[in-house]
C-alpha positions as CSV (number, residue, x, y, z in Angstrom):
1,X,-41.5,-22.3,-7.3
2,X,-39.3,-22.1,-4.5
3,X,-40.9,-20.9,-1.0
4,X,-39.3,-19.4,2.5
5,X,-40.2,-18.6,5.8
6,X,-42.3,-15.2,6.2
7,X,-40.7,-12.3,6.5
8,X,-41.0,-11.6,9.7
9,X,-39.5,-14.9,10.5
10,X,-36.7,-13.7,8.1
11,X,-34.2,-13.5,11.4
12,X,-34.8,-17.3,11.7
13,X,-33.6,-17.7,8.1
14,X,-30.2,-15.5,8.8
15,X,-29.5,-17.7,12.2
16,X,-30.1,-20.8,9.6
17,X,-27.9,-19.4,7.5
18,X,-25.3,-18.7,9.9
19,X,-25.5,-22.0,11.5
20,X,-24.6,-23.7,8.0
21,X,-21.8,-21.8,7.5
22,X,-20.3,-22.4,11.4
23,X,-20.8,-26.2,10.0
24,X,-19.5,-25.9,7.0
25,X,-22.2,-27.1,4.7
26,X,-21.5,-25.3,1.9
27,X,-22.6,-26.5,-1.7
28,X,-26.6,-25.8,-1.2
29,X,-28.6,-22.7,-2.7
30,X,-29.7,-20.2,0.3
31,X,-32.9,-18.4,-0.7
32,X,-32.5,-14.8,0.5
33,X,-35.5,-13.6,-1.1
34,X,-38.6,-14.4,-3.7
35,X,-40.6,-11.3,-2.3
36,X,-44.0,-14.2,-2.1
37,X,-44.4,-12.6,1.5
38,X,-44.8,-8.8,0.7
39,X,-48.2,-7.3,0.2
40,X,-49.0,-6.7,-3.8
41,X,-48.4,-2.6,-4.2
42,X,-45.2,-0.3,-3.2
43,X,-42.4,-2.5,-1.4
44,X,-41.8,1.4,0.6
45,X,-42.0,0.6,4.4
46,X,-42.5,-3.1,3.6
47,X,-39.8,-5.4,6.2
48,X,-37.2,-2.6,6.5
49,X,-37.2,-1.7,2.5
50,X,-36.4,2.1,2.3
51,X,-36.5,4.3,-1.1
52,X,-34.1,6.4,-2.8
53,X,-35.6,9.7,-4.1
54,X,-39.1,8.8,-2.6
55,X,-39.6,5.9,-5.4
56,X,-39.2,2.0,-5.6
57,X,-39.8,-1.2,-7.0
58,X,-43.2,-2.4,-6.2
59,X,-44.8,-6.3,-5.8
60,X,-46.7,-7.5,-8.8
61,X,-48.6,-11.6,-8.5
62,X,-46.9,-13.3,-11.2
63,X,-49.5,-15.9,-11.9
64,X,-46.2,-18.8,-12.7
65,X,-44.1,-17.3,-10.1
66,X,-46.0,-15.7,-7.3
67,X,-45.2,-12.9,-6.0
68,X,-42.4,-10.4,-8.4
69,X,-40.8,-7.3,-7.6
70,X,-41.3,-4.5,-10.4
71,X,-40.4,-1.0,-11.4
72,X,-42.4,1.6,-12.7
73,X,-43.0,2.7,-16.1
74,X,-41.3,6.3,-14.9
75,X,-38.3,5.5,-13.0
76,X,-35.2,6.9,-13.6
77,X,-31.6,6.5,-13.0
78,X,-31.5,8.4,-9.0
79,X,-34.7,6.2,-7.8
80,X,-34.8,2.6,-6.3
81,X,-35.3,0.9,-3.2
82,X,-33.0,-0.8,-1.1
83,X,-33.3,-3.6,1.4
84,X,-30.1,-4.7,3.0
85,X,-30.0,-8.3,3.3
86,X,-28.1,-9.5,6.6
87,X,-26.0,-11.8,5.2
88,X,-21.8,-12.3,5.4
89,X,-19.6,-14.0,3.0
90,X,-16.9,-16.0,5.2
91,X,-13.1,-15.0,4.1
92,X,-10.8,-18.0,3.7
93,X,-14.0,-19.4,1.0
94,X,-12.6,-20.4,-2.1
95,X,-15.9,-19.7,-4.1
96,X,-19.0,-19.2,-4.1
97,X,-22.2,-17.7,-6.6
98,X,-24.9,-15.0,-6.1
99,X,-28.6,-15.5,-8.7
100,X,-31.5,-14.1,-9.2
101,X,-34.0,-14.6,-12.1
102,X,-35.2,-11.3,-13.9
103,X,-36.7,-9.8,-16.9
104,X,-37.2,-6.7,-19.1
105,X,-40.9,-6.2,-20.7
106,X,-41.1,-5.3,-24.4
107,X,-41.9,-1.6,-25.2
108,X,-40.9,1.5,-26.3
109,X,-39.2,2.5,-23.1
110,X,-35.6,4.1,-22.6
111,X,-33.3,2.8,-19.3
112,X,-34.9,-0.5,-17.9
113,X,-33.2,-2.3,-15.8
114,X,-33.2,-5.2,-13.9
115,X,-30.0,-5.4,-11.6
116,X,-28.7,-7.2,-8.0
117,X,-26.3,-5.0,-6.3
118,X,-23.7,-6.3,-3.7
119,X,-21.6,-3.8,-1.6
120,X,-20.0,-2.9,1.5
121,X,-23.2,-1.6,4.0
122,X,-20.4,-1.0,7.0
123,X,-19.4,1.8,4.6
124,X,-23.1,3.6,4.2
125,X,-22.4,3.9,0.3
126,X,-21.9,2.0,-2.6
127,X,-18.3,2.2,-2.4
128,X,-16.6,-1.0,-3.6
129,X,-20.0,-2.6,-4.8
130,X,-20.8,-4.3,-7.9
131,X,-23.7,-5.0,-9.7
132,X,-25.2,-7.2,-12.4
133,X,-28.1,-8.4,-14.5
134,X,-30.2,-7.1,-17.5
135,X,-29.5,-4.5,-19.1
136,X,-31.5,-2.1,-21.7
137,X,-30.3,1.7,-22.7
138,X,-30.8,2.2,-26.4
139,X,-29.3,5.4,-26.4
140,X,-26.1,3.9,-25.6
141,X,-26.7,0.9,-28.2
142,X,-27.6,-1.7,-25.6
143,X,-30.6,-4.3,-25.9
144,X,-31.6,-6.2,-23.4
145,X,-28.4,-8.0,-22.4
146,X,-26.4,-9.2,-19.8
147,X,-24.3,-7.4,-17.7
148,X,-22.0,-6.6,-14.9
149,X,-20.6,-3.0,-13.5
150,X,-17.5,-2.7,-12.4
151,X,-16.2,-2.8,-15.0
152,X,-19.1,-2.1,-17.4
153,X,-19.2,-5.5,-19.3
154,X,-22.1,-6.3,-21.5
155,X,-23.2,-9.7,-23.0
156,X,-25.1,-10.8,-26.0
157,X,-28.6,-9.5,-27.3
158,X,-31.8,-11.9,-24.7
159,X,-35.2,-11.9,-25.7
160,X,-37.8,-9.3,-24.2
161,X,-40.5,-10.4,-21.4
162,X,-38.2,-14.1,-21.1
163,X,-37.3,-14.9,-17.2
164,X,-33.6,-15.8,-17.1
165,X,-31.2,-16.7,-14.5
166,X,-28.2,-14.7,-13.9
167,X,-25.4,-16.2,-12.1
168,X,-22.8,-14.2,-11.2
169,X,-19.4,-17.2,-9.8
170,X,-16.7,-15.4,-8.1
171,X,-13.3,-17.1,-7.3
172,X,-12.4,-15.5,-4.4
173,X,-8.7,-17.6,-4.3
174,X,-7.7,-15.1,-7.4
175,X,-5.9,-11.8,-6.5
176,X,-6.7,-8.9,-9.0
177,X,-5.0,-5.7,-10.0
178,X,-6.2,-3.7,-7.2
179,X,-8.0,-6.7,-5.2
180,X,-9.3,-10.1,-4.8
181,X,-12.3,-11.7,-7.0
182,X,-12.4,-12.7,-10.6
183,X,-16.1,-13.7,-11.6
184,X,-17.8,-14.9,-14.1
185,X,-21.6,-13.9,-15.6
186,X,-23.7,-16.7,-16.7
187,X,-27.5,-16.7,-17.7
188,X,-30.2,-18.9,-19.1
189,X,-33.6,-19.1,-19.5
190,X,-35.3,-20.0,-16.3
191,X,-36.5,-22.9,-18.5
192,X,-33.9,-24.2,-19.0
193,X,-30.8,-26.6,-17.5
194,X,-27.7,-25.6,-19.5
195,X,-26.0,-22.1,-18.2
196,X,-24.5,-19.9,-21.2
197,X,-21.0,-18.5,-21.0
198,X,-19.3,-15.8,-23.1
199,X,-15.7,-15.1,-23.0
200,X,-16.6,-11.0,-22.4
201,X,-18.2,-11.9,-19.1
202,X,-15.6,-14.0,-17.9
203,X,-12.7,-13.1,-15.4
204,X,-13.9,-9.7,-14.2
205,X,-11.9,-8.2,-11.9
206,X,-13.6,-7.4,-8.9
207,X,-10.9,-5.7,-7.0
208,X,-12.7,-6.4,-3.8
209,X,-10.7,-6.3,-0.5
210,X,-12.2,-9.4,0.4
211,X,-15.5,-11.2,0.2
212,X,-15.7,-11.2,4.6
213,X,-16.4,-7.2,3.4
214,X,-19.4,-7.8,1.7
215,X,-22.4,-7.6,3.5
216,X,-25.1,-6.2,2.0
217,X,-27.2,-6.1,-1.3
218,X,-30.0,-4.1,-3.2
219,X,-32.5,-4.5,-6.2
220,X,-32.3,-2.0,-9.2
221,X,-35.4,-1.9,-11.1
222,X,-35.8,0.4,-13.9
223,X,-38.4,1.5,-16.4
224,X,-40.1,3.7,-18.7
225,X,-43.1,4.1,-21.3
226,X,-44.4,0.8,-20.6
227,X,-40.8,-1.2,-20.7
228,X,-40.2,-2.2,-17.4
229,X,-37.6,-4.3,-15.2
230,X,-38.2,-7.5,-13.0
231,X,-36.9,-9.8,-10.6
232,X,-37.5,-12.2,-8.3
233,X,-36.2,-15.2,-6.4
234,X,-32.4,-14.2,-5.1
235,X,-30.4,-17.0,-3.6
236,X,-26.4,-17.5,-2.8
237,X,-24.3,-20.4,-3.0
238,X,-21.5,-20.0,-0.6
239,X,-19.4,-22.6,-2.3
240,X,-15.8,-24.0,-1.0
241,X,-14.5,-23.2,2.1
242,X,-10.7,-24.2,2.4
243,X,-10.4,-25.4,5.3
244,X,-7.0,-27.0,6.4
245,X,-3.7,-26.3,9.2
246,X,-1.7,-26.1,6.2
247,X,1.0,-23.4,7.3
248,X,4.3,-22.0,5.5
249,X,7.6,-21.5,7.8
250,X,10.6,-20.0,5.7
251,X,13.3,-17.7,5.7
252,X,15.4,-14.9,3.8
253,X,19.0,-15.2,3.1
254,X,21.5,-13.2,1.6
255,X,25.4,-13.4,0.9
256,X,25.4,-10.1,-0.6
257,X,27.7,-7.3,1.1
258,X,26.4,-4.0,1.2
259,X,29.8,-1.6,2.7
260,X,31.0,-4.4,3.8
261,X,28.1,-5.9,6.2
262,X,26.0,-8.5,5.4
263,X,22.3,-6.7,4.3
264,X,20.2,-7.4,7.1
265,X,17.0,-9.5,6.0
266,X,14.7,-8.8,8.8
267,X,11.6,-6.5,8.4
268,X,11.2,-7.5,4.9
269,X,7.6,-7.8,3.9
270,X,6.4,-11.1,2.2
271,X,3.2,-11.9,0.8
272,X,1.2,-14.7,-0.4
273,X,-0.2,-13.4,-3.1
274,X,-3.1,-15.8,-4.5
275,X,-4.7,-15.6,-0.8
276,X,-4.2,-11.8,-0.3
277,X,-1.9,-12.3,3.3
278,X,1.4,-10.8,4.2
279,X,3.9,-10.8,6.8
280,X,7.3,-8.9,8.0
281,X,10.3,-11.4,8.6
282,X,12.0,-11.4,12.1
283,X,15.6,-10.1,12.3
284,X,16.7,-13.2,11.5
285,X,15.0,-13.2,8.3
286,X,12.1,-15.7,9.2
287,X,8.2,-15.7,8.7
288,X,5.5,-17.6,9.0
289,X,1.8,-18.2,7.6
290,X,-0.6,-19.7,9.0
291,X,-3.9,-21.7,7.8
292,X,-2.8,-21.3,3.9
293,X,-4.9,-23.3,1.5
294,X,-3.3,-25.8,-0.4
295,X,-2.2,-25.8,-4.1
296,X,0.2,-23.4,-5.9
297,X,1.1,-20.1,-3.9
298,X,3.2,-17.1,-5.0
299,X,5.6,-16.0,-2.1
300,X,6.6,-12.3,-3.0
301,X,9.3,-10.9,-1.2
302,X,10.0,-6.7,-0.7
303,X,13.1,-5.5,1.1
304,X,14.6,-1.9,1.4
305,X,17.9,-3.4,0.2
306,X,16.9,-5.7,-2.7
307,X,14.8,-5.9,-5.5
308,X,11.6,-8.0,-5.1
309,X,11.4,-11.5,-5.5
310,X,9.3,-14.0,-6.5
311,X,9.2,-17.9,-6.2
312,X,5.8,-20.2,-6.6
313,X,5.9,-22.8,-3.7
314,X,3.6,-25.9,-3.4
315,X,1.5,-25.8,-0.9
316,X,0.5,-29.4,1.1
317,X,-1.0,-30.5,4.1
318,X,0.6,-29.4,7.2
319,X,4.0,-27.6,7.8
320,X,5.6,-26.8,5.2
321,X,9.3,-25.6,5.3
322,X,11.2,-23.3,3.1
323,X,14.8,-24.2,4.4
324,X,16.3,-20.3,2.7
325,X,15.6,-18.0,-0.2
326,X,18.0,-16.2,-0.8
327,X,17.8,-12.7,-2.7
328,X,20.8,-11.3,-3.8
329,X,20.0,-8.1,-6.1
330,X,20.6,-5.0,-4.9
331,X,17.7,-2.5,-5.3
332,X,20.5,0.7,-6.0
333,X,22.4,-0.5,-8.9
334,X,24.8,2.4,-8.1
335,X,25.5,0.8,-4.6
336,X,29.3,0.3,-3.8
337,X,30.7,-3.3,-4.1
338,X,33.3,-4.7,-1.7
339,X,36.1,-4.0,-4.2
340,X,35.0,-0.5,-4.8
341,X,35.0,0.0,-1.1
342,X,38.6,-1.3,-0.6
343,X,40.0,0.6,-3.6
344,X,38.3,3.8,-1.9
345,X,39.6,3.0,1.4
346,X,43.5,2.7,-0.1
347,X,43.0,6.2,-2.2
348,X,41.4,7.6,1.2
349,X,44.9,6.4,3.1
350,X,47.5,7.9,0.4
351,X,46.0,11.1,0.7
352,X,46.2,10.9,4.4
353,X,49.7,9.6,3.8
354,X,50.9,12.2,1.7
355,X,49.1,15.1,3.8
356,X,51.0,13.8,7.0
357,X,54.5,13.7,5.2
358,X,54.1,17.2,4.0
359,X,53.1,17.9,7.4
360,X,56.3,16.3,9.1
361,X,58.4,18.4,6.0
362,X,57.0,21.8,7.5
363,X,57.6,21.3,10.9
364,X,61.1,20.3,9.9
365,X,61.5,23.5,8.5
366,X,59.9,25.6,11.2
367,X,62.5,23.7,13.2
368,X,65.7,24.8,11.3
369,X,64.2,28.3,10.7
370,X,63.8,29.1,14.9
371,X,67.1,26.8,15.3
372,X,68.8,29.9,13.4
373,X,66.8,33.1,15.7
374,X,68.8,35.3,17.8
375,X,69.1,33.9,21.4
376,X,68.5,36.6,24.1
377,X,72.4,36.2,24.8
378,X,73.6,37.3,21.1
379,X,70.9,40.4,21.7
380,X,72.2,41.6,25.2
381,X,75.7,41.5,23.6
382,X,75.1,43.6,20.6
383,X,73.3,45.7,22.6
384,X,76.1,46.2,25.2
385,X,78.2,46.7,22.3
386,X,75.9,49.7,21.1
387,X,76.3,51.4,24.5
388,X,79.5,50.9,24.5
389,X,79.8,52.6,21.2
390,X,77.7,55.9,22.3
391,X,74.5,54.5,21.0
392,X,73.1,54.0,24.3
393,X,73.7,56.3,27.1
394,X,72.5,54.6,30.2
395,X,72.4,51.1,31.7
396,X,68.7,51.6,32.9
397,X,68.2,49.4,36.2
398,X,72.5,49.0,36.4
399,X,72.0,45.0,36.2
400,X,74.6,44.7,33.2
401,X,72.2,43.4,30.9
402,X,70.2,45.7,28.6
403,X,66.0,45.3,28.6
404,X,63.0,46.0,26.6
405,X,63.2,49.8,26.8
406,X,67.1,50.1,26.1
407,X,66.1,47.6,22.7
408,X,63.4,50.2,22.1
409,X,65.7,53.0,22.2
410,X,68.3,51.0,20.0
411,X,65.9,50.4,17.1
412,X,64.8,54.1,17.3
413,X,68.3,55.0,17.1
414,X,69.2,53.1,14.5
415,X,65.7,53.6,12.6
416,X,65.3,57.6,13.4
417,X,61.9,57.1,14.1
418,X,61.3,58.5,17.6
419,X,58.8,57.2,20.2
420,X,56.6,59.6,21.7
421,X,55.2,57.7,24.6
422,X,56.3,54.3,26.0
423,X,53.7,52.4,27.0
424,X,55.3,49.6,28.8
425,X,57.7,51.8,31.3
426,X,56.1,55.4,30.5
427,X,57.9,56.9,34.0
428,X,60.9,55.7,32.8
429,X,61.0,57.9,29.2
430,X,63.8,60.4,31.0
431,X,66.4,57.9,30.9
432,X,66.7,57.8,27.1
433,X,68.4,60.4,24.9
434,X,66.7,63.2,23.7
435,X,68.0,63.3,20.5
């Protein structure tokens, strides 16, 4: 049976753990918990444990494994109690594994449980947890198997009132639909030395943002009418930590002409997809990661302009250079080639063209039409010639040439339309003939 430090020393085991993850020496079991230094009764107020609807789990002596947490036979689905664990994942880890041994009683009993639950405690909920473990509901035909939640996976039929281990191995280098973390649910008896794996609790997606997020983890004990759940002995492997200066330097190109320019490459986003980072080129179309793991990466690039682009790159030890990429497909199909812009460019200039010829034609003509008006010469002689014929009495100012007012009293002569008032030269109306 595996023993820690009391639980009041329990701040000596996080600083332990801490210390072996600031060296690196990953690859060894952590216990976080076997519950031997908690008084036998209610875990409520015992080492910062805290109850949800005013009920929890409670310490039974297990005479083969010491001390055991346990639920009542009238728990329900809203009640459990909750201790979170101070521990943090590190976030360029490649892997790691979280276990706990537990069992479900035989019995009549409805819901019984016995589930680990990791989450997020910087969010105060159980948003972006996930659980796993034992499982029995028989109302929803499930008996006493395996299983993990999200999504809700379930494995094969385990014997009642057996301890098995349940492993839960992430791969935290994966990227998921909405995430990172694709794990795996293994069990065994606690007996035994060879791990079962079933192809329905294999690469779950997680969907985590990343494992540096998680921080925090509960028990889930569940039981009724004499069925009841258990657990005991929780422990974390923290696995692979890649650890390298491996970097990536490369940069967009394009010969593509959108209106005639060159389609600018800088402030497109790339991303390396299997390690979840992502960068905005430069306006020169270059980017840069830095302390990338090695093996197979995705680049993905995404450009206002082009369609996004994809290209797997090996990753080795040190620098490594990605001389150009060039993308080249335009994201608007229904963009204008240079061709299309020339020809547009020659229709726009015959219409401009045609619209200053037929310009140049009208002025032409306004030019012959005044060309061909009455100079103020040809109308002082016809109007001489009026007086001269009685038409006009009087010579108004005696200069020899006849004005405005003796052409107004030639057209109403020659019109018969008389004009009552002169506006221009009203003091001057006596002058003209009456009649």
């Amino acid at each position: 049976m595996m023993r820690v430090l009391s639980f009041y020393k329990f701040s000596i085991l996080v600083i332990s753990i801490m210390l072996l993850l600031s060296y690196n020496s990953f690859g060894e079991e952590i216990i976080i918990d076997n519950f031997d230094d908690y008084s036998v009764g209610s875990l409520i107020g015992q080492g910062g444990w805290t109850s949800q609807s005013g009920n929890g789990p409670i310490v039974q002596e297990n005479q083969n494994y010491g001390n055991v947490i346990t639920s009542s036979d009238n728990w329900n689905d809203s009640a459990y109690a909750q201790l979170n664990y101070p521990f943090r994942f590190n976030k360029t880890m490649n892997n790691c594994y979280i276990q706990f041994t537990g069992q479900i009683t035989d019995g009549s009993g409805n819901n019984c449980n016995a589930l680990l639950y990791i989450y997020d405690n910087n969010t105060g909920s159980e948003t972006g947890s996930f659980g796993f473990g034992l499982y029995h509901n028989p109302s929803q035909g499930k008996d006493h198997q395996p299983f993990i939640n999200p999504p809700k996976k379930w494995g094969s039929i385990l014997s009642a009132g057996i301890w098995y281990d349940f492993r839960l191995e992430i791969d935290w280098s994966k990227t998921t639909s909405n995430g990172v973390g694709l794990a795996c649910l293994k069990y065994k008896r606690s007996t035994n030395t060879e791990w079962i794996t079933e192809s329905g609790l294999s690469n779950i997606e997680l969907n985590i943002n990343g494992p540096e997020n998680l921080n925090a983890m509960f028990t889930r004990n569940e039981g009724l009418s004499g069925r009841v759940g258990k657990l005991d002995n929780i422990l974390i492997n923290y696995g692979d930590e890649n650890i390298n200066n491996s970097s990536i330097w490369g940069k967009i190109i394009t010969s593509s002409e959108i209106l005639g320019y060159t389609a600018n490459v800088g402030g497109a986003t790339i991303k390396a997809i299997p390690f979840n980072l992502s960068t905005v080129t430069d306006i020169y179309g270059e980017f840069e990661f830095a302390d990338v793991p090695t093996g197979e990466c995705i680049i993905q690039i995404e450009s206002s302009y082009f369609q996004t682009l994809t290209k797997s790159i090996q990753v080795n030890n040190g620098k490594n250079i990605i001389n150009s990429i060039e993308i080249f497909k335009p994201k608007c199909q229904n963009m204008f080639t240079q061709q299309e812009v020339d020809l547009l460019i020659h229709q726009m200039q015959s219409e401009k063209d045609t619209i200053i010829t037929e310009k140049e034609a009208t002025i032409a003509q306004l030019n012959t039409s005044i060309a061909s008006m009455y100079t103020q010469g040809y109308l002082d002689e016809a109007i001489n010639e009026a007086e001269k014929r009685g038409e006009l009495k009087y010579d108004i100012n005696n200069d020899g040439k006849v004005g405005l007012e003796e052409v107004i009293k030639y057209l109403e002569t020659i019109s018969g339309v008389r004009v009552e008032s002169l506006i221009i030269f009203p003091e001057k109306r006596k002058y003209f003939m009456s009649d």
